[in-house]
C-alpha positions in Angstrom: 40.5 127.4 50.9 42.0 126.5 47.4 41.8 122.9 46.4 44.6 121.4 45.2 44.6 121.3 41.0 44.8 117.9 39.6 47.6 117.4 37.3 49.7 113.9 36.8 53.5 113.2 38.9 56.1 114.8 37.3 54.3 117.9 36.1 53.5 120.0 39.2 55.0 123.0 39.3 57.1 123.7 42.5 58.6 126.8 44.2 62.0 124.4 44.8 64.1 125.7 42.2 67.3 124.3 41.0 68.4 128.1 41.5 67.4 128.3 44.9 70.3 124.8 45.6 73.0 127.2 44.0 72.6 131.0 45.3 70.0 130.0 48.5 72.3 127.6 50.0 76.0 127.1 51.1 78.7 124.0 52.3 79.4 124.0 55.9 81.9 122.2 57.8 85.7 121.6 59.4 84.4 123.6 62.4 87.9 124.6 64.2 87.8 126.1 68.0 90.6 129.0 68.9 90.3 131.1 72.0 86.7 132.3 71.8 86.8 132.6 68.1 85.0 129.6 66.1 86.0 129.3 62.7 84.9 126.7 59.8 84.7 126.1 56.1 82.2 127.4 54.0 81.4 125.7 50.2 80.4 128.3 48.0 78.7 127.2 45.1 78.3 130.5 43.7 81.9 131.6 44.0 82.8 128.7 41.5 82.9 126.4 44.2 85.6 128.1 46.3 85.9 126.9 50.1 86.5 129.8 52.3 87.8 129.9 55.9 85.1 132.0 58.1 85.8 133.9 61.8 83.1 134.3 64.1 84.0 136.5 67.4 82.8 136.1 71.1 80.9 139.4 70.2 79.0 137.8 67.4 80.5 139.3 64.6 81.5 136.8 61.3 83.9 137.6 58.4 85.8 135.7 55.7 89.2 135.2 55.9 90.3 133.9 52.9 91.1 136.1 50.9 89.4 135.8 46.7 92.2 134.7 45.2 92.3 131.7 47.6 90.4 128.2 47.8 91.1 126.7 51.0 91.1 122.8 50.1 93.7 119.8 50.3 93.9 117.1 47.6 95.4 114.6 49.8 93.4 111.1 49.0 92.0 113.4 46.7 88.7 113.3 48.7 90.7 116.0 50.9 89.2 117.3 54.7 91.5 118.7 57.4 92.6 121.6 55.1 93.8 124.2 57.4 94.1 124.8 61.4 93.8 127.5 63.7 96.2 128.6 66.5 96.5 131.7 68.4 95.3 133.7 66.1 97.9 132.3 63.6 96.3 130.3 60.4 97.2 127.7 58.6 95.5 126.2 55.2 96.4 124.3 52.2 95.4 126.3 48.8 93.8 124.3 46.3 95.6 125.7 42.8 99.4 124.7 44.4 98.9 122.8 47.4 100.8 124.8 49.4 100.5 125.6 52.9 99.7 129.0 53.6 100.2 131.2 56.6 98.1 134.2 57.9 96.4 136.0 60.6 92.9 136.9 60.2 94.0 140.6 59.3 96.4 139.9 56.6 97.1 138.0 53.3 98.2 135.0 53.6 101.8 134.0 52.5 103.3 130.7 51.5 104.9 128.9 54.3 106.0 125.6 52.6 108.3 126.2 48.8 106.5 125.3 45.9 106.7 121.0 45.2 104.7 118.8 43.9 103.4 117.7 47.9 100.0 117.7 49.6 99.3 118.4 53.3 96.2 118.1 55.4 95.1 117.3 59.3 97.6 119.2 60.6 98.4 120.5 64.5 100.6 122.9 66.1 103.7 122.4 68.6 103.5 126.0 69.9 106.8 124.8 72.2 109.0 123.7 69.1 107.2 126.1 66.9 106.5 123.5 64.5 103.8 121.7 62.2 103.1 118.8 62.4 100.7 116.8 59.8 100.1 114.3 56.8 102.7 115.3 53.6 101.0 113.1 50.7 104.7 113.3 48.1 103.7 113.0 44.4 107.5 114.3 43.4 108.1 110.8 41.6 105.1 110.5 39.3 106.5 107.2 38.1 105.5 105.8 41.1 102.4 106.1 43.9 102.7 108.7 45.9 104.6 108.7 49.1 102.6 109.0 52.4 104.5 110.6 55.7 103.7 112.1 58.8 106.5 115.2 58.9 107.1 118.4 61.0 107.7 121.8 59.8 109.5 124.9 61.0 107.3 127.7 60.9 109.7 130.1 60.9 111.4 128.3 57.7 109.1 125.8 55.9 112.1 124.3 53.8 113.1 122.9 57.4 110.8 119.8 57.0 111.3 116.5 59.2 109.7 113.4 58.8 108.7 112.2 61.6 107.2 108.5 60.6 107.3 107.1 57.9 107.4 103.4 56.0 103.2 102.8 56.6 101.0 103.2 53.0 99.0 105.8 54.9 98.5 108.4 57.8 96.6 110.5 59.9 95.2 112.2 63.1 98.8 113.2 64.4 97.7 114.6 67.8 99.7 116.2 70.6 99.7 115.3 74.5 99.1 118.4 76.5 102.4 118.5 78.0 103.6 118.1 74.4 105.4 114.9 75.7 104.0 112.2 73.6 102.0 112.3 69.7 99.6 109.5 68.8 98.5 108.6 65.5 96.8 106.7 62.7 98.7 104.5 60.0 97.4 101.6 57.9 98.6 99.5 55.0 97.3 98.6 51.5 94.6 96.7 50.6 93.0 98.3 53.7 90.7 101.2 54.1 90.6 103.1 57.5 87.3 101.2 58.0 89.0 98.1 57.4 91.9 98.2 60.2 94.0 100.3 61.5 97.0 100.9 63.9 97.1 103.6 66.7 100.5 104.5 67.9 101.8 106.8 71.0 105.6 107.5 70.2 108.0 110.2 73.1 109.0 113.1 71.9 112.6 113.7 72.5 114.3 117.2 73.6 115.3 117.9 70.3 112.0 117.1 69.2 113.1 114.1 67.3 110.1 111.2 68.0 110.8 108.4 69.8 110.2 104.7 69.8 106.4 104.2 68.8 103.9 101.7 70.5 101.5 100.2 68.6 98.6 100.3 71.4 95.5 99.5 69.6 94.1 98.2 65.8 95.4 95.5 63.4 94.4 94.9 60.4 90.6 93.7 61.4 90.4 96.3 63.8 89.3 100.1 62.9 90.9 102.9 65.0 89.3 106.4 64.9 89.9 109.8 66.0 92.8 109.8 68.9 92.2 112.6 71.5 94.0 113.5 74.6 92.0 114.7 77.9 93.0 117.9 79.2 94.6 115.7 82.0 96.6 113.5 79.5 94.9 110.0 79.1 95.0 109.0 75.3 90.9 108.4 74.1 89.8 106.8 70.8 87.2 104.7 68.9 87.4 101.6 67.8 85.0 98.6 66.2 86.6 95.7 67.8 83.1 94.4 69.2 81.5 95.3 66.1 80.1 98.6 66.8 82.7 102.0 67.0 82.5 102.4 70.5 84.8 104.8 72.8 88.1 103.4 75.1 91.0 104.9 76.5 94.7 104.1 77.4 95.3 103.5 81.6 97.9 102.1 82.9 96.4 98.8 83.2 95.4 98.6 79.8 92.5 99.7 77.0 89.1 99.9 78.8 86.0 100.7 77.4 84.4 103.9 78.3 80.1 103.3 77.7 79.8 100.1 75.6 76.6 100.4 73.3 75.3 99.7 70.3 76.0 102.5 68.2 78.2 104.6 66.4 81.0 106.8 67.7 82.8 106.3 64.6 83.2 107.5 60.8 84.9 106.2 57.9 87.6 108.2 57.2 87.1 109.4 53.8 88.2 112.9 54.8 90.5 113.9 57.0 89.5 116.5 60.0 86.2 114.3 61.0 85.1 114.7 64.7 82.6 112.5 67.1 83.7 113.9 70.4 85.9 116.3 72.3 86.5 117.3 76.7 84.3 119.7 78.0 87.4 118.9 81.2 88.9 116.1 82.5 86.1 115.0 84.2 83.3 115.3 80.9 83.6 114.3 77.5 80.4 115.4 75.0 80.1 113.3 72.2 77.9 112.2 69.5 76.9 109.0 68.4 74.3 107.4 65.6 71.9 104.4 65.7 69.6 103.6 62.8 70.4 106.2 60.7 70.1 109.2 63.8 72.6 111.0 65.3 72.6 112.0 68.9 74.5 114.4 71.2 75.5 113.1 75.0 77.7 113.7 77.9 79.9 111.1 79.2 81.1 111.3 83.3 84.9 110.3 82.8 84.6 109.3 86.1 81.6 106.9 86.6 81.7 106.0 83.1 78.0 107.0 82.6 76.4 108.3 79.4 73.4 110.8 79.3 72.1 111.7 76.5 71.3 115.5 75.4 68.0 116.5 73.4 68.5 118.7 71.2 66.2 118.9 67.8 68.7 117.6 65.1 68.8 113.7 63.6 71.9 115.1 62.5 75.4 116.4 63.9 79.4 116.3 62.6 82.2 117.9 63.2 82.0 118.2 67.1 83.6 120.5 69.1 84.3 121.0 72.9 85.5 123.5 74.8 84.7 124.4 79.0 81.4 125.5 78.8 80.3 125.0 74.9 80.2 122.5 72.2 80.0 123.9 68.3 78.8 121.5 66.2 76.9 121.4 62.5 73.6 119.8 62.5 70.3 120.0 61.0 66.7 117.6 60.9 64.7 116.6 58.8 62.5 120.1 58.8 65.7 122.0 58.9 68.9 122.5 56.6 72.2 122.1 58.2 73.8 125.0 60.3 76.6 125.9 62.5 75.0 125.5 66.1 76.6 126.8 69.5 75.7 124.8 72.9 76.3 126.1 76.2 76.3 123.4 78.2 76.0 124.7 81.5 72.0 124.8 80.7 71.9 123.3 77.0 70.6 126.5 75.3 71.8 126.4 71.4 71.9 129.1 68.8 72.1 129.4 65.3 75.6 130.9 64.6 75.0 130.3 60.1 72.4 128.6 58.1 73.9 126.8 55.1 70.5 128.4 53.9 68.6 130.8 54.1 65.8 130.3 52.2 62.4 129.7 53.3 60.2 127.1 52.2 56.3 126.6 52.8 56.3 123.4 55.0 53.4 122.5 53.0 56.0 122.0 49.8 57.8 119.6 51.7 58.1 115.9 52.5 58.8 114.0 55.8 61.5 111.3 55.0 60.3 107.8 56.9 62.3 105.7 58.0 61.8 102.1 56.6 63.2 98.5 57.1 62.6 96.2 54.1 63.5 92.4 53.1 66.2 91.6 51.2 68.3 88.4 50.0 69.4 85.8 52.0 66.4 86.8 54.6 67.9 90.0 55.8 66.9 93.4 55.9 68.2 96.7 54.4 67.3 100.3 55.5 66.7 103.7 53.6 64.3 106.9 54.0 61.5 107.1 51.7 59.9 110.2 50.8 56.3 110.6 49.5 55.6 113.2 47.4 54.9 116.7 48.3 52.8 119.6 46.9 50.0 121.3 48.1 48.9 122.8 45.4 48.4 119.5 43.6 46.9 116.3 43.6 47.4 113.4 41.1 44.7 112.0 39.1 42.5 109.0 41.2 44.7 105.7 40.5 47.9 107.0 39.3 50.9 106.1 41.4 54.1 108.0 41.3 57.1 107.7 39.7 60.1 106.8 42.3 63.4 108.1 42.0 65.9 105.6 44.0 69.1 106.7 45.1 72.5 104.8 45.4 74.9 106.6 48.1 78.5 107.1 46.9 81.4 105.5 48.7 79.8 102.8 48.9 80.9 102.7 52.6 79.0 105.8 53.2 75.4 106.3 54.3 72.6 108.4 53.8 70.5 110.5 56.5 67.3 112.0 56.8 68.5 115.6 57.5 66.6 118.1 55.4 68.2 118.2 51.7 67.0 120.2 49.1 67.9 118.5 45.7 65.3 115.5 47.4 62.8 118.3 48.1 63.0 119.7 44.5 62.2 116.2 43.1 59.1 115.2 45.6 58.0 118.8 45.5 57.2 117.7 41.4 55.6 114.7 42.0 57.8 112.1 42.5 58.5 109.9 45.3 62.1 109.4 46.5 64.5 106.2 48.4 67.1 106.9 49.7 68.8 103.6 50.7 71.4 102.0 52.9 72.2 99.3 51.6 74.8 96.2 53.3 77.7 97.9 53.5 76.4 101.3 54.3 78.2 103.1 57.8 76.2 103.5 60.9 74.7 99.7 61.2 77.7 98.5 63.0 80.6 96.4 61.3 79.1 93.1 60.4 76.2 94.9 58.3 79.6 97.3 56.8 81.2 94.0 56.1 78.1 92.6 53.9 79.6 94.1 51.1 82.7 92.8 51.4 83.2 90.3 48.1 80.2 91.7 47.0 80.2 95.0 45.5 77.6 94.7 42.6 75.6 92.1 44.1 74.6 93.5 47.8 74.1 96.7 46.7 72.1 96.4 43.9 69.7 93.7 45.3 69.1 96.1 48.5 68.4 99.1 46.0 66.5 96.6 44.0 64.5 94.9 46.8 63.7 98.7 48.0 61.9 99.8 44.9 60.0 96.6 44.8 58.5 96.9 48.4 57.3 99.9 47.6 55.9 99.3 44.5 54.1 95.9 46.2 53.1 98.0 49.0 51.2 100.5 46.6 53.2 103.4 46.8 54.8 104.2 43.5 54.4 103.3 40.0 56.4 99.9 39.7 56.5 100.7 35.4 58.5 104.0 36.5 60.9 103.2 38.5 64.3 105.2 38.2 67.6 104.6 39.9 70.7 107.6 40.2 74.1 107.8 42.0 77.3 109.0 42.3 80.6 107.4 42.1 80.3 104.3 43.5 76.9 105.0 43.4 76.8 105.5 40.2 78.7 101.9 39.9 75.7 100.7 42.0 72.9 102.3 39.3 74.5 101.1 36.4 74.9 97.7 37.6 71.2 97.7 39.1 70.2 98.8 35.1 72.6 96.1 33.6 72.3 92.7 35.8 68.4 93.7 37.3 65.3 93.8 35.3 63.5 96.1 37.6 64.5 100.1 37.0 63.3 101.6 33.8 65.6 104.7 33.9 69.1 105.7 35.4 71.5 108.7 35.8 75.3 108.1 36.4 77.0 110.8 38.5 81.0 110.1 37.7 79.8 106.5 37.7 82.2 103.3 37.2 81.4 101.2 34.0 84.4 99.2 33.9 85.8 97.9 37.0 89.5 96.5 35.6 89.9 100.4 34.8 89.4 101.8 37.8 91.4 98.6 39.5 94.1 100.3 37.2 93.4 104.0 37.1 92.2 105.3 40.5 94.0 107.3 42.9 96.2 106.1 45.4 94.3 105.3 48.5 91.4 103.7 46.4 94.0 101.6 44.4 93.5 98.4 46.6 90.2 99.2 48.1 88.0 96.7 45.2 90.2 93.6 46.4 88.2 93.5 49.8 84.7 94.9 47.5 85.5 92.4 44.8 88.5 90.0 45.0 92.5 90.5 44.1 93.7 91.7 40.9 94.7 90.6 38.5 93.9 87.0 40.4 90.0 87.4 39.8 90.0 89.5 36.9 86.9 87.3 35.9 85.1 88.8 38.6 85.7 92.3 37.7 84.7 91.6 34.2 81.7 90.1 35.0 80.5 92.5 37.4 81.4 95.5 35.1 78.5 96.9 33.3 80.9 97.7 30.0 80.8 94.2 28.9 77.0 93.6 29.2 75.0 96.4 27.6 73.3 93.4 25.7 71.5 93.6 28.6 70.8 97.0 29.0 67.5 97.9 27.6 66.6 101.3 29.3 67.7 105.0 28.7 70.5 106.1 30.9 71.9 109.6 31.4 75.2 110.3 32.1 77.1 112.9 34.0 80.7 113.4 34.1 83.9 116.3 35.0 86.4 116.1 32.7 89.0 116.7 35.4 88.1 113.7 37.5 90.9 111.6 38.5 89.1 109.2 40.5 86.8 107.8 38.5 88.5 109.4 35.3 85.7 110.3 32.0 86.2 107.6 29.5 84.4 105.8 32.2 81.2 107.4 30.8 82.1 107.8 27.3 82.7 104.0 26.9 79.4 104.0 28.1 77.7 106.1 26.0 79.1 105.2 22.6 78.1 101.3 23.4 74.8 102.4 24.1 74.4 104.9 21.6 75.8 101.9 18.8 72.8 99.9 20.7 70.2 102.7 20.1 69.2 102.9 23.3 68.1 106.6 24.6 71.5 108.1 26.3 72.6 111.7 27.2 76.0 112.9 28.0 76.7 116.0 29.8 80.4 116.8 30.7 81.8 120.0 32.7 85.0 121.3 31.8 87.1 122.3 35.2 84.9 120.0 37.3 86.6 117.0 38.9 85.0 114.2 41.4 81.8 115.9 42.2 80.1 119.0 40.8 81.2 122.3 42.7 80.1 125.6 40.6 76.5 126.6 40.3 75.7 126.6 36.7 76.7 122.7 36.4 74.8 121.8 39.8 71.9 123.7 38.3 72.6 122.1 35.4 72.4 118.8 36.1 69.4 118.6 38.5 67.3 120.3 35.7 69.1 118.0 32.8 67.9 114.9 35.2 64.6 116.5 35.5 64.7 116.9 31.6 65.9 113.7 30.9 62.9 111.6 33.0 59.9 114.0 31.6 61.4 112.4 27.8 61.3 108.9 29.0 58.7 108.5 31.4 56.2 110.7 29.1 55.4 113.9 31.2 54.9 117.5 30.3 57.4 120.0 32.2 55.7 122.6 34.3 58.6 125.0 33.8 61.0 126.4 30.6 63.8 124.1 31.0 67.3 123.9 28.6 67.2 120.4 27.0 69.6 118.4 27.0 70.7 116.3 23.9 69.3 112.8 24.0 70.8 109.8 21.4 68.2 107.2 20.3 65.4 109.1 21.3 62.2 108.3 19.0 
């Protein structure tokens, strides 16, 4: 048997290519149930990042519907989600270029159903009876002026006819239809909250002339997070909420909002995107759902009737966008060992299939590493979480004594979280020697409110003591080299690593993805359903504008004394590119190592294959310069200021 070579971290050669991330693997989500048909959203790196609406038949057989010339994707909160729906055969999607809504049937081209405007539309259903539309219209016509949030109705026969149908709330979503088409519930919540925050769920009649009627605020306030209304098939209105401090399931009766299986879990999402699904009615009598505890998702059946919850096994620590129809539930999941996929339960005997891999390549087991879960202290006496994975290679061993360099990664959002389903881009790194974190840090989604709420105030200080705190432990513990320690992120991860390189005196190296630098900026600049999300982070503005200065990296390079690299899409209006470059010219006038690598046509978040290739190699690149290493592959440099 071959014995491993010795060679240091960093310069072992791996068969994870950044390539492989761009043509070997694809987006999946937005799974959408019609009929027998299953359709969802595919992210195609390799076709410039175009999302493309995909058919799969009750015989088996899968095909694209969108058309080339299309990109199926809504701009609404710019984040998007709930981009198109599927009914009778008959579908409907929002094109990226113009934001129109777009009609077609799975044989034909598509053709414009609402006139061309200067208005966004996503998480949308259809009132067969009134042949209508009804969804989220996000109206930018007065650019003077934030936009204007609506729930409306349109004619399908004549998308000029447009109705609004409620309207006066700062934002919408998950309009959702009783199944007499009687009654329509949805979601509507005010600035400076976020969906996570608190929100209101109303039921409203629906007149004979299809006018709504007098709305009912049932459940949610402004400390209370709603998520994802439903109707059963026999029309009792179902929904999650976090008023015990976990996002548990209840529904309406007659007598008031009961509780349907109270546990300590997850049932719930922030509502980032649109289109996001936990659970759905097998029949009146069944509900399948999934839920998430420490990081791990998991599938179960809930008796309507007795209230009892049993849980599935299935082999994924991963599932979204949930399904259910009689007899099946289509979900996307994937483990730790396995990429994401499009998987098909039949529920009668739980049997699941593989309907489409987001990849298809395959990898040696012995290449990769097994994320662990791990607990470790943090301020104040508490405890944060992350996954920490070792490195991986077995053709190599590292010289007797030498500890590996760790790579610790900031989650965007920041109320997000991180899982331990298999991911590539954390492969290619461990597969070369380093060690990886992972981390979810207070604020992070999936430990119930109060540990969401941590951050609350205290947005670059949680965050970057639990990053912090996570490198140290395992540098005390013996597992990586404590004098290379790295920290990356995007967006408000890429807040969190700059901050952690400017106020803490622990990392030795960062990349920014789309970072923030200078919080006043993006108190000014952002989008509007971010615009008032720093006052519960960070404190009203301009009330505490000390606060924002002083936590904004900008002002403090002084204390800055490590190279950072920096990348950025010059067509990102969320956290918009003089972000960086402020960045990089005060470091560059303080001689410190920096890199800047821009994209022209990206926006928030890289989406065609050269840049994602790009950038993981440029990172790779960037660390071999700084932390001394020799590459074990040809790789373009990238340009690197101050660099002696």
């Amino acid at each position: 048997m071959r014995q491993p070579q010795i060679a240091p971290y960093g310069c072992w050669k791996s068969p994870i290519t950044a390539e492989m991330l761009v043509t070997g693997t694809i987006g999946l989500g937005s799974i959408t149930l019609d009929g027998e048909d299953i359709y969802w959203i595919e992210g195609r790196a390799a076709e410039a990042g175009r999302s493309v609406i995909v058919r799969r038949v009750l015989e088996g057989t899968t095909t694209d519907i969108t058309p080339s010339s299309f990109n199926v994707r809504t701009r609404v909160h710019e984040y998007g989600g709930g981009a198109f729906t599927v009914k009778n055969g008959q579908v409907y999607f929002s094109n990226f270029v113009d934001q129109r809504l777009y009609q077609q049937t799975p044989d034909s081209q598509p053709h414009p159903l609402t006139p061309e405007a200067n208005q966004r539309y996503a998480d949308a259903v259809i009132d067969t009876q009134r042949e209508r539309l009804i969804c989220l219209r996000e109206d930018h016509t007065d650019e003077s002026n934030e936009p204007i949030n609506t729930l409306v109705s349109i004619n399908l026969n004549n998308g000029e006819d447009v109705q609004v149908i409620a309207s006066g709330c700062d934002f919408y979503s998950s309009p959702r239809l009783s199944p007499d088409n009687s009654q329509l519930a949805w979601l509507s919540w005010n600035h400076p909250n976020m969906p996570w925050d608190g929100t209101q769920l109303w039921v409203a009649p629906i007149e004979e002339d299809g006018s709504v009627g007098e709305a009912e605020c049932i459940a949610g306030g402004v400390a209370e997070s709603i998520f994802k209304p439903e109707w059963s098939p026999d029309g009792i209105l179902y929904f999650v909420s976090d008023r015990t401090g976990w996002w548990n399931l209840y529904r309406r009766r007659t007598t008031g909002i009961e509780p349907l299986f109270p546990l300590s879990a997850e049932f719930g999402l922030p509502q980032w995107v649109f289109g996001m699904s936990t659970y759905g009615f097998e029949s009146e009598h069944r509900l399948i759902c999934t839920y998430s505890q420490g990081g791990i998702s998991k599938l179960a059946s809930i008796d309507l009737k007795k209230k009892q919850l049993e849980v599935i096994e299935t082999p994924y620590t991963s599932i979204s966008s949930l399904q259910v129809v009689p007899g099946k539930a289509v979900f996307i999941a994937g483990s730790a060992t396995e990429a994401t996929a499009v998987v098909q339960m039949d529920l009668t005997n739980k049997h699941t299939s593989v309907l489409k891999r987001s990849s298809k390549l395959q990898i040696d087991p012995r290449y990769l590493s097994t994320p662990q879960a791990i607990a470790f202290p943090t301020e104040n006496g508490l405890k944060a979480y992350g996954f920490f994975y070792p490195p991986q290679n077995n053709n190599y061993t590292a010289p007797a004594q030498e500890k590996p360099p760790l790579i610790v990664k900031s989650h965007g959002g920041p109320t997000a979280s991180t899982s331990s389903t298999f991911n590539l881009k954390i492969q290619y790194w461990t597969s070369r020697g380093f060690a990886f974190l992972d981390v979810n840090y207070g604020g992070s989604t999936g430990y119930g409110r109060e540990y969401r709420q941590r951050l609350q105030g205290n947005w670059g200080i949680v965050d970057i003591d639990d990053c912090s705190n996570g490198a140290k432990y395992l540098a005390e513990k013996g597992e990586v080299d404590g004098e290379r320690l790295a920290i990356a992120g995007g967006s408000a991860g890429g807040y969190t690593t700059l901050a952690a390189l400017t106020f803490r005196e622990v990392f030795k190296a960062g990349a920014s993805y789309y970072g923030v630098s200078d919080l006043e900026i993006l108190a000014k600049e952002t989008h509007k359903f971010e615009s008032r999300y720093l006052e519960g982070l960070i404190g009203p503005y301009p009330e505490r504008q000390d606060i924002y200065e002083t936590r904004s990296p900008i002002h403090f390079t002084d204390k800055l004394s490590c190279p950072v690299i920096f990348f950025q899409g010059l067509e990102d209006k969320i956290v918009p590119p003089n972000q960086a470059e402020m960045m990089v010219e005060a470091l560059k006038a303080k001689g410190l190592p920096v890199a800047y690598v821009a994209y022209e046509g990206e926006q928030h978040g890289f989406r065609r294959a050269e840049n994602i290739k790009r950038t993981l190699e440029g990172e790779l690149y960037f660390y071999s310069r700084v932390f001394g290493f020799e590459l074990a592959e040809d790789i373009e440099p990238v340009v690197i200021y101050n660099l002696s």
